[in-house]
VEXTIFI-657200 format. One record per residue: x, y, z of N, C-alpha, C, O, CB in turn; residue number from 1. Coordinates in steps of 0.1 Angstrom, whole numbers, m for minus. Glycine has a CB too. Layout:
N
X Y Z X Y Z X Y Z X Y Z X Y Z NUM
...
% end
This chain:
40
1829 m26 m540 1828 m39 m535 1816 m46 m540 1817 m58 m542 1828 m39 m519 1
1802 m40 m542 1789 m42 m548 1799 m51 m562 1803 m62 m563 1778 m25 m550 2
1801 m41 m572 1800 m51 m585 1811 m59 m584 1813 m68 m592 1801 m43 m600 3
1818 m56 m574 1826 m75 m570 1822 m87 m566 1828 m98 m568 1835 m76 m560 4
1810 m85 m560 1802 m95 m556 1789 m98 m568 1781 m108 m568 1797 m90 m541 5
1789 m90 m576 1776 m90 m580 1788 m100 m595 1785 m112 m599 1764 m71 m582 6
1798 m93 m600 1803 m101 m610 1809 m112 m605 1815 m119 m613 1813 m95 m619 7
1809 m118 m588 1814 m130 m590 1799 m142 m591 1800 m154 m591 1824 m131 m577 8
1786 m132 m591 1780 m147 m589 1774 m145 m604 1765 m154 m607 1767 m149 m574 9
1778 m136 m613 1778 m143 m625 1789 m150 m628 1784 m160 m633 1777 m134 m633 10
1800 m151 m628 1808 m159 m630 1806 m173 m626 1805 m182 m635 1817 m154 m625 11
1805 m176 m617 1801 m186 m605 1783 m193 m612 1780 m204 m610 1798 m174 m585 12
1776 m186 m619 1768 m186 m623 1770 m197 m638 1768 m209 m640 1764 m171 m623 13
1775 m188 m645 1783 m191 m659 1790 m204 m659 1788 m212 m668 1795 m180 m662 14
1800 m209 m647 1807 m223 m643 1793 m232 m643 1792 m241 m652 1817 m223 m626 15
1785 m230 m637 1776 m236 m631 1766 m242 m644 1760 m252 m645 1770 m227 m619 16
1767 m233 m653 1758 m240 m667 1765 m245 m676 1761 m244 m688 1750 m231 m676 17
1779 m255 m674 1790 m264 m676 1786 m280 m673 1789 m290 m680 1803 m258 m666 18
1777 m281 m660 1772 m297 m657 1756 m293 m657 1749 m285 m651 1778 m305 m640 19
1752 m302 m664 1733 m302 m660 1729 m303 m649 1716 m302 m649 1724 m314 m664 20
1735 m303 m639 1729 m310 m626 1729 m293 m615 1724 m291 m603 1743 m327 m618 21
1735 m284 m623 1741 m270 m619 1732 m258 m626 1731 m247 m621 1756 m269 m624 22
1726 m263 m634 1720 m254 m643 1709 m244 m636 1709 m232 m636 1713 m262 m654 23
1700 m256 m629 1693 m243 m624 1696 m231 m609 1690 m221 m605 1679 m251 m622 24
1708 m239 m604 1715 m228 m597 1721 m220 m601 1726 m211 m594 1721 m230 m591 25
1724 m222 m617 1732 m214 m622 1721 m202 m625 1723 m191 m622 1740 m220 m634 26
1708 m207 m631 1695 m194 m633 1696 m186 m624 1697 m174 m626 1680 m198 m631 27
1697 m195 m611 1696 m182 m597 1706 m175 m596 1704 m164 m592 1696 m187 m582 28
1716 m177 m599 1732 m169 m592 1725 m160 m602 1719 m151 m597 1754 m176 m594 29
1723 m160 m617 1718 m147 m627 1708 m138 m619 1711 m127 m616 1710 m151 m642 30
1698 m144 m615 1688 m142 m611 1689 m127 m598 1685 m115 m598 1684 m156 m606 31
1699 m138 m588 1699 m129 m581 1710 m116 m582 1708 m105 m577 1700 m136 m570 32
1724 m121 m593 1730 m112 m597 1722 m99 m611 1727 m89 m617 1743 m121 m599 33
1712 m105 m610 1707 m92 m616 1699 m83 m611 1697 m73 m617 1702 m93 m625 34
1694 m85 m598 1682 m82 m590 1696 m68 m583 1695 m56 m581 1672 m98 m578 35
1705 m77 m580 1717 m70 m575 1722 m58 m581 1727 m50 m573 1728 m79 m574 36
1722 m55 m592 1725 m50 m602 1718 m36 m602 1724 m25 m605 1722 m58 m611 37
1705 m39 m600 1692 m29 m603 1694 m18 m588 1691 m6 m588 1673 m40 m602 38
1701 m27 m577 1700 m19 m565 1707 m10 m564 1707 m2 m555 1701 m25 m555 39
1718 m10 m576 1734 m7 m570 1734 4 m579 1744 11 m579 1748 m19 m572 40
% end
């Protein structure tokens, strides 16, 4: 269930660097989907 959540907020991440106004939420969804990553 971990790397289901962790590949949706890359995904979700990835959409998000599509409009400029998204970009830097899109840093975070990586951000936090990599921090996520390290735990698992």
């Amino acid at each position: 269930m971990n790397d289901l959540l962790i590949a949706a907020w890359f995904l979700i991440g990835s959409f998000f660097f599509l409009n400029d106004a998204l970009v830097e939420s899109g840093t975070w969804l990586f951000i936090v989907g990599s921090a996520l990553k390290l735990t698992s």
